[in-house]
Backbone as a chain_set.jsonl record, in Angstrom:
{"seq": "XXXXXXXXXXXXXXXXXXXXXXXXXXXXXXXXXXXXXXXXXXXXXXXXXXXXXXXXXXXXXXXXXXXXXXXXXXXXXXXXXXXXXXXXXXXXXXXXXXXXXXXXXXXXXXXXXXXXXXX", "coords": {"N": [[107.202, 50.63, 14.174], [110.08, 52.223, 16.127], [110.844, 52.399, 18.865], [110.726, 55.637, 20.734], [111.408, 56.816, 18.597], [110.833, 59.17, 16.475], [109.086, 60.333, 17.908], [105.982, 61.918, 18.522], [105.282, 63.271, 21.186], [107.66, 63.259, 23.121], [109.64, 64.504, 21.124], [107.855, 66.986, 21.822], [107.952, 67.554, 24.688], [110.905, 67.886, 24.67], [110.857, 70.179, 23.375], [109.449, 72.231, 25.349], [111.681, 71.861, 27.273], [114.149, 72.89, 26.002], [112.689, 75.377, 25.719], [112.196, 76.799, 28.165], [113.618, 79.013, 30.27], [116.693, 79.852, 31.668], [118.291, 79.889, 34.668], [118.478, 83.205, 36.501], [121.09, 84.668, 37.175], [121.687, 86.592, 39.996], [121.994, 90.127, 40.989], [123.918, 90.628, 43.022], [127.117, 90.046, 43.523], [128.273, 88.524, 45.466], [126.831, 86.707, 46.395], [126.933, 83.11, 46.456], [125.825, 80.808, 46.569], [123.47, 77.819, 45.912], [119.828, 77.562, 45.974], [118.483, 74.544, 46.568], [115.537, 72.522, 46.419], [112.485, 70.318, 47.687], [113.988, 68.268, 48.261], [113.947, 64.495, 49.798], [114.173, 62.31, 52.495], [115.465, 60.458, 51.163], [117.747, 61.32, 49.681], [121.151, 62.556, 49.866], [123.582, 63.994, 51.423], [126.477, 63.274, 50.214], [125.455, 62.711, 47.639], [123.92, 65.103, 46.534], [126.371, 66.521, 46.805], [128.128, 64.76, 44.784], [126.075, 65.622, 42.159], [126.918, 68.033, 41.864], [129.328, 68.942, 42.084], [131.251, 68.823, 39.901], [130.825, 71.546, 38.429], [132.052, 73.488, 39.639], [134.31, 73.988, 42.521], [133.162, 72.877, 45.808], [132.267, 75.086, 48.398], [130.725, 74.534, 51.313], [127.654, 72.033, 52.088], [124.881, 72.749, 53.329], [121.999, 71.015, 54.666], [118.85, 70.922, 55.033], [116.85, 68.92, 56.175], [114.36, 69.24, 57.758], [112.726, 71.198, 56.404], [112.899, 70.062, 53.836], [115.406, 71.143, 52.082], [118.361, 72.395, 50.781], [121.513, 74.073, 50.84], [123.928, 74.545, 48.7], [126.629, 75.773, 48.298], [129.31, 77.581, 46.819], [133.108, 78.126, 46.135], [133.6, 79.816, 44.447], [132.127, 82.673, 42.704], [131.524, 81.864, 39.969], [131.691, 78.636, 39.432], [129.531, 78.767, 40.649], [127.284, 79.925, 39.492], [127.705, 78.438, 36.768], [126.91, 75.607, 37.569], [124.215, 76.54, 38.153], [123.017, 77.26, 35.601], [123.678, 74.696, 34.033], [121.973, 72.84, 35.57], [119.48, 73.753, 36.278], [116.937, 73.2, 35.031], [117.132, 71.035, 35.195], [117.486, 69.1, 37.236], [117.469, 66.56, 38.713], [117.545, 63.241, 41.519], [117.906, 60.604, 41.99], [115.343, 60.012, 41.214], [113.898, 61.958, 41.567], [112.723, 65.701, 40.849], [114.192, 67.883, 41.549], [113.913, 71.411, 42.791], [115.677, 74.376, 42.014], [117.152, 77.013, 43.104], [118.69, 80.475, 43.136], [119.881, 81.409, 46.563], [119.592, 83.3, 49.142], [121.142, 86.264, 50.141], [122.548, 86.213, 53.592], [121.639, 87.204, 56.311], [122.711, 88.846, 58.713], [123.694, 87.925, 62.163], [122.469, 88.743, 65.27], [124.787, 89.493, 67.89], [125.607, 86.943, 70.055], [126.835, 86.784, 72.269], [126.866, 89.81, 73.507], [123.941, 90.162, 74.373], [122.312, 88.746, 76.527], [123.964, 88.0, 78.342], [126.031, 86.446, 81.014], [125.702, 87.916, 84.318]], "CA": [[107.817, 51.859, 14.631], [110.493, 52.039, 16.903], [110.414, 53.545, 20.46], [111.563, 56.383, 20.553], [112.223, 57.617, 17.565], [110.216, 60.167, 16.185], [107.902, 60.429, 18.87], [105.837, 63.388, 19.025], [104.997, 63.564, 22.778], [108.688, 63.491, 23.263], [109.528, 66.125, 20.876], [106.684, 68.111, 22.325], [108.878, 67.731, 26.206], [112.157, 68.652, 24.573], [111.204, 71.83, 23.102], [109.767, 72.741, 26.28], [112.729, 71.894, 28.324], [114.729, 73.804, 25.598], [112.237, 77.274, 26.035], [112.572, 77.258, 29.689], [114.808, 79.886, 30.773], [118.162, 79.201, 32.536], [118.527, 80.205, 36.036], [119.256, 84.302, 35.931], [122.002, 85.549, 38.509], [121.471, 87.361, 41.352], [122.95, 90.971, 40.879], [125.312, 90.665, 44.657], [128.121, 89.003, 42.998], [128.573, 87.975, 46.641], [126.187, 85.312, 46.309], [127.495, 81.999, 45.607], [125.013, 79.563, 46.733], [122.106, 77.721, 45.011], [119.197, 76.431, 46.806], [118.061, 72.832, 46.567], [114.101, 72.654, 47.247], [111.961, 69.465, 47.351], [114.114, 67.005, 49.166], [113.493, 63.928, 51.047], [115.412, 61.748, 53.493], [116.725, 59.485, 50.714], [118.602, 61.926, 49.418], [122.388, 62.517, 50.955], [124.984, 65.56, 51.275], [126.879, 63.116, 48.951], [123.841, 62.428, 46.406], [124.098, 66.54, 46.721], [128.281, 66.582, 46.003], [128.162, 63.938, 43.215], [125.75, 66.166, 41.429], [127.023, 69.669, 41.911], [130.99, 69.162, 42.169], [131.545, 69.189, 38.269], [130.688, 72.66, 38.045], [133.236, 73.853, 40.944], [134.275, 73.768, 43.939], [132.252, 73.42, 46.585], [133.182, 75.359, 49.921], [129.765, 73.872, 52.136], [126.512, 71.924, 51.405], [124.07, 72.537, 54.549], [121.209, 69.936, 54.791], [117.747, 71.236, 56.156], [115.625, 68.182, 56.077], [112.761, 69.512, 58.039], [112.502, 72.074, 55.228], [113.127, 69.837, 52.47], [115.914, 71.928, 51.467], [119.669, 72.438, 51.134], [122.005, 75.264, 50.385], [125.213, 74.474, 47.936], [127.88, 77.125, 48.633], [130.53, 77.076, 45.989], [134.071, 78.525, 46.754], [133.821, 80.652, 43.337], [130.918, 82.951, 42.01], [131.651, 81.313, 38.641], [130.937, 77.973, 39.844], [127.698, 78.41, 41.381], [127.13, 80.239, 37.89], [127.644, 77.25, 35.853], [126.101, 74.971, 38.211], [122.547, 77.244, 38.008], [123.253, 77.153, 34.073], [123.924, 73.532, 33.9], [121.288, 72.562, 36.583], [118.591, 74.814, 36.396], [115.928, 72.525, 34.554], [117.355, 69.065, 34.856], [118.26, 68.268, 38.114], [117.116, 65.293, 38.68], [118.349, 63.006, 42.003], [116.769, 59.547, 43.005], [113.794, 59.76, 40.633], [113.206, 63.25, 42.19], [113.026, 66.414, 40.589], [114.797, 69.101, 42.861], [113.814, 72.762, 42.329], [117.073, 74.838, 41.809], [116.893, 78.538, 42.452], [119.95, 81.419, 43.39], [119.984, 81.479, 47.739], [119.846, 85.001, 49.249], [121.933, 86.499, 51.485], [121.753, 85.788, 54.916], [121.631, 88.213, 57.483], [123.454, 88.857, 59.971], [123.414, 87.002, 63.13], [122.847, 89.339, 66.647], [125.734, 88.604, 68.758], [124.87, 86.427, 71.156], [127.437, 87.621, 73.216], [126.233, 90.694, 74.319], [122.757, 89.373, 74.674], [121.623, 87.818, 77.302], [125.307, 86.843, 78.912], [125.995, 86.103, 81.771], [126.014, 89.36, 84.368]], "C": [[108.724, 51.544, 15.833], [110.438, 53.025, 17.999], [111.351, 54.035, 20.891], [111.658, 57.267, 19.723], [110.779, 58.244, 16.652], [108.963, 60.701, 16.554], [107.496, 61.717, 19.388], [105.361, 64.539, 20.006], [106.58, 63.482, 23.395], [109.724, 64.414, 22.874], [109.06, 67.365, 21.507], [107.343, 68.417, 23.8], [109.855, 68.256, 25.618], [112.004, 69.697, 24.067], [110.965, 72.292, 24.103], [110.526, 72.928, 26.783], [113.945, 73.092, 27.463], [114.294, 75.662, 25.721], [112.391, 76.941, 27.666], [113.628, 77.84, 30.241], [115.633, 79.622, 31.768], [117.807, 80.136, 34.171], [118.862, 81.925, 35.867], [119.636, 84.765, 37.558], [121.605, 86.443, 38.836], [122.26, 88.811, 40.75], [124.114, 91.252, 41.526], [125.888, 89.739, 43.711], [128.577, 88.503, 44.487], [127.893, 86.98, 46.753], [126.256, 83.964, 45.72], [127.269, 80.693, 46.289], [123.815, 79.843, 45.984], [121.163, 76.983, 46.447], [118.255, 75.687, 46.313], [116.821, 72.846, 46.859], [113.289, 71.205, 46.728], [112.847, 67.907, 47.456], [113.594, 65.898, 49.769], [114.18, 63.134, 51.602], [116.097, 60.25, 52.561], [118.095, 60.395, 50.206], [119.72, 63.121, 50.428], [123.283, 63.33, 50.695], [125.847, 65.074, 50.066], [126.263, 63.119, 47.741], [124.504, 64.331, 45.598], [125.611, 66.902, 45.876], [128.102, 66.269, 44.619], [127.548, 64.689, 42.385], [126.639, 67.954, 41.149], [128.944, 70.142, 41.615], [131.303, 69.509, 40.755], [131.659, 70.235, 37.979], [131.335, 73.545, 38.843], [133.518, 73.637, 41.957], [133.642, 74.313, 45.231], [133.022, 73.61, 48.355], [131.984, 74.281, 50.971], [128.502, 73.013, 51.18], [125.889, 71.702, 53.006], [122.782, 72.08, 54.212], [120.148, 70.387, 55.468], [116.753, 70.363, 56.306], [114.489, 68.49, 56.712], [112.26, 71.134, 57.633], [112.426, 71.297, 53.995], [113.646, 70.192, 51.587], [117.495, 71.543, 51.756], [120.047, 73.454, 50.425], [123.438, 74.553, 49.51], [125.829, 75.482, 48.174], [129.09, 76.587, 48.041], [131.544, 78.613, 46.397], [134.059, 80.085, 45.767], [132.115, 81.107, 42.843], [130.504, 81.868, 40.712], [131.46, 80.097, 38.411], [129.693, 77.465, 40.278], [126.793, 78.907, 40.361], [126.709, 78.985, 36.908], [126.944, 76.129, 36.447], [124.528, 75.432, 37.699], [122.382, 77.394, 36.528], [122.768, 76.077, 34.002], [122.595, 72.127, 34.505], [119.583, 73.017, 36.496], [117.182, 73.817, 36.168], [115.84, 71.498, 34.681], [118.013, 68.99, 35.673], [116.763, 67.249, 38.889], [118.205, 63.784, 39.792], [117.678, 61.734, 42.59], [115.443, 59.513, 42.176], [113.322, 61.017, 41.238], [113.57, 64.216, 41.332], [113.09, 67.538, 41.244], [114.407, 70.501, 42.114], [115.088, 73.687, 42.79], [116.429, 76.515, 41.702], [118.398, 79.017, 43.765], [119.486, 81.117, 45.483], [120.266, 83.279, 47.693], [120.424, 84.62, 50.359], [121.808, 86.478, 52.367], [122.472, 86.831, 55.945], [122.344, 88.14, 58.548], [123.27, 88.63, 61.225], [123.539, 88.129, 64.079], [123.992, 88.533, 67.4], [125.432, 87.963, 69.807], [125.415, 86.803, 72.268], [127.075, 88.519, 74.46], [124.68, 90.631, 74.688], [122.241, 88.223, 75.589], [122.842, 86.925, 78.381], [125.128, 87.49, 80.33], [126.786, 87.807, 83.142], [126.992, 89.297, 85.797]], "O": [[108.313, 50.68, 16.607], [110.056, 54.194, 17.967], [112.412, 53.571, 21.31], [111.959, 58.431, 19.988], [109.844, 57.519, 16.314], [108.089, 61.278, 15.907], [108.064, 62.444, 20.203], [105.152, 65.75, 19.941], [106.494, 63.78, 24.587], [110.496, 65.004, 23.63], [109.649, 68.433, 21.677], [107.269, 69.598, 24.138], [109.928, 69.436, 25.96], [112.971, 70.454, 24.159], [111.897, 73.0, 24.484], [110.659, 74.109, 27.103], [114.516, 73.974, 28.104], [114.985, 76.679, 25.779], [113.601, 77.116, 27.807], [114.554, 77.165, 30.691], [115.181, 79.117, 32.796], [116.932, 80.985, 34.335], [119.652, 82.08, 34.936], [118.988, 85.045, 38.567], [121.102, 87.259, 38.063], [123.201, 88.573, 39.993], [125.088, 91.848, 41.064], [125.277, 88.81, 43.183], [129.645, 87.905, 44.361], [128.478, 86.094, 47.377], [125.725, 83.689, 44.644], [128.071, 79.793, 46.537], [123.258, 80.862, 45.575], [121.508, 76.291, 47.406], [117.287, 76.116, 45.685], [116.761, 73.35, 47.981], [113.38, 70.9, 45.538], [112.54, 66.822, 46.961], [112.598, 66.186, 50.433], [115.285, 63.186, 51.061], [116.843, 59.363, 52.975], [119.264, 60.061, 50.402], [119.432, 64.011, 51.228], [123.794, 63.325, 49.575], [126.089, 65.809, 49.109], [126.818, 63.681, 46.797], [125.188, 64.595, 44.609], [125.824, 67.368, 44.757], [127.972, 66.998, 43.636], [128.273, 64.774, 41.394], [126.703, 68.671, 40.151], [129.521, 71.138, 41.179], [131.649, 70.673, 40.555], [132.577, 70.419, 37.18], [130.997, 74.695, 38.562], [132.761, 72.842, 42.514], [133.544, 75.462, 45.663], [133.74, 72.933, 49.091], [132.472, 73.221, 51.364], [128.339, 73.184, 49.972], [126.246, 70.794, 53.756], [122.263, 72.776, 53.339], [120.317, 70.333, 56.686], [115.657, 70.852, 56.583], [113.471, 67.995, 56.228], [111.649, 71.958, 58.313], [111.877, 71.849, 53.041], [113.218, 70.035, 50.444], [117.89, 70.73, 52.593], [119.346, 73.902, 49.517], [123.956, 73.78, 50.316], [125.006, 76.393, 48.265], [129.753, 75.616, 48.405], [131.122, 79.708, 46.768], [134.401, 81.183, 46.207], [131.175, 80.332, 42.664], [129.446, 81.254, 40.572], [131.037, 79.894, 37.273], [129.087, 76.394, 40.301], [125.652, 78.452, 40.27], [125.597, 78.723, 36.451], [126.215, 75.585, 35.617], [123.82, 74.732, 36.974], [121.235, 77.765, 36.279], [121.543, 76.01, 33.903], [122.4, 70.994, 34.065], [118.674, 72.23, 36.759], [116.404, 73.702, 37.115], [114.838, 70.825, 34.44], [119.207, 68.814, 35.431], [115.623, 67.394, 39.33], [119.226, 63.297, 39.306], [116.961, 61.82, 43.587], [114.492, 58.891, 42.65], [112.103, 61.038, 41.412], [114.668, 64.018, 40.812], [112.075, 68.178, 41.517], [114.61, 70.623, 40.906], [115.425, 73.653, 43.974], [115.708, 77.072, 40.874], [118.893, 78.392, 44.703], [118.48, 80.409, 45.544], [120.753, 84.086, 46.901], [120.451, 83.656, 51.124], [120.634, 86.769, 52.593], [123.66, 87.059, 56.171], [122.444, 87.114, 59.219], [122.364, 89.374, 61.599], [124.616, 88.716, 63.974], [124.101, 87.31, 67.497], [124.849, 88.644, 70.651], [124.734, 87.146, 73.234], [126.99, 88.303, 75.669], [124.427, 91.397, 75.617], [121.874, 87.083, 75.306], [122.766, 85.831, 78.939], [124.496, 88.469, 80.726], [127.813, 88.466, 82.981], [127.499, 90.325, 86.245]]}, "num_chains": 1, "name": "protein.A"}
């Protein structure tokens, strides 16, 4: 028998990976980052690019290593779309498998300004 080929513990993974449901968009069409979960310090903002660029252009990628996280921020909804399509189940970076889910919106920052300045 050859390896590989008609192996039915390998079958038995690809139908899973085929029923596992795609990533499902956010309703804010304003949201057009994914976030990255399950990092670790081999993996690099480029590591990050190289995987994600294909699917559009990316405006940021912010790096939280003492989260084990990162945010992708693509320039285009429709990008960060196809990315979370494309991505969703099979990202895969270094022998790591990254958990891929939509980023929420982020709140609005108090001004620091008027807070605490100088009187």
């Amino acid at each position: 028998m050859t390896a590989g080929v008609n192996d039915p513990v390998a079958l038995k993974l690809l139908n899973k990976v085929v029923e596992m449901p795609s990533l499902e968009a956010p309703e804010d069409e304003s949201i057009k980052t994914l976030y990255v979960g399950g990092l670790d310090k081999r993996i690099t903002e480029q590591d990050l690019r190289d995987n994600f660029y294909a699917h559009g252009e990316i405006e940021s990628i912010k790096m939280v290593l003492d989260k084990a996280c990162a945010f992708v921020t693509y320039t285009t909804r429709e990008g960060a779309e196809k990315a979370a399509k494309e991505l969703s189940s099979k990202l895969v970076i270094k022998g790591l498998r990254l958990k891929l889910m939509w980023g929420k919106p982020q709140a609005p920052r108090p001004n620091s300004e008027t807070s605490g300045g100088v009187r």
